[in-house]
N, C-alpha and C positions, 0 to 999 in steps of 0.2 A: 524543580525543587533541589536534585541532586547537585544541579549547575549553579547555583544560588551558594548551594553547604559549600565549595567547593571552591567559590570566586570569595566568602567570606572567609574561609579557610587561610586561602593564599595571602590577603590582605593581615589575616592574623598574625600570622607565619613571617611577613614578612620585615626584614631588623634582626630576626632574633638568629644566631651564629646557627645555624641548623642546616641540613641536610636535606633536604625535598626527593622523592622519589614516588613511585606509584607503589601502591603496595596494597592487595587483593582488586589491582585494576582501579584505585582511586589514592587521590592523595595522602600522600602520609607524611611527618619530620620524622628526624634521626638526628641524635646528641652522641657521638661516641658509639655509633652502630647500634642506640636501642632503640625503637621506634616511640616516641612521647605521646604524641597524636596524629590524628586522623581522619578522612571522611571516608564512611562506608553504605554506601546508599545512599540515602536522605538524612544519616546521624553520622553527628559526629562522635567519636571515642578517644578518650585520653586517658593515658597510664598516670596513675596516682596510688598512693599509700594504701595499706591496708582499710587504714581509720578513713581516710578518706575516701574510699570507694563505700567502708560503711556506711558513713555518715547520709553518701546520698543518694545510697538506694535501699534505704530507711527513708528517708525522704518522698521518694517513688521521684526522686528527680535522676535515677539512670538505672543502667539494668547491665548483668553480664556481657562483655564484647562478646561474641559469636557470629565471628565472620565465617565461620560454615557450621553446617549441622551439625551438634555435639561435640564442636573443637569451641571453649572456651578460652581464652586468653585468659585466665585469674588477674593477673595485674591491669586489664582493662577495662575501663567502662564506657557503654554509651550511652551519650547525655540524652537525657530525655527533651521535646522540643519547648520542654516551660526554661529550657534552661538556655536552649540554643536560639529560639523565636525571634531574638534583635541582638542583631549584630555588634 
């Protein structure tokens, strides 16, 4: 699954003027050194707006990034898989 998120990722990723790098030991872009998105595990996570991290975890379609225990990233979300399921 993690290698699936990961080969869909790179295909997403790729065109857009961006930065590839590993970051928590799985893919990530970079715009200007901020990281945008990501895979971490089996989800994917992408930095978006206030309203829009509301909107969709109101939804129950993403949840807080926490790529370790009680380190939140606030400006991240990861998507939940009704959202990531087809590529």
């Amino acid at each position: 699954m993690e290698e699936d998120r990961s080969r869909v990722f790179a295909e997403a990723v790729r065109g857009i003027n961006c930065d590839n790098k590993k970051m928590f030991g799985c893919p990530a872009s970079f715009v200007n050194g901020s990281m945008f998105a990501g895979v971490h595990g089996a989800r994917l996570f992408v930095r978006l707006s206030e309203q829009e991290r509301s909107a969709l975890m109101d939804a129950g379609d993403a949840r807080p990034f926490e790529p370790m225990k009680e380190r939140v990233m606030k400006e991240h979300v990861a998507l939940s898989e009704t959202i990531t399921a087809d590529a």
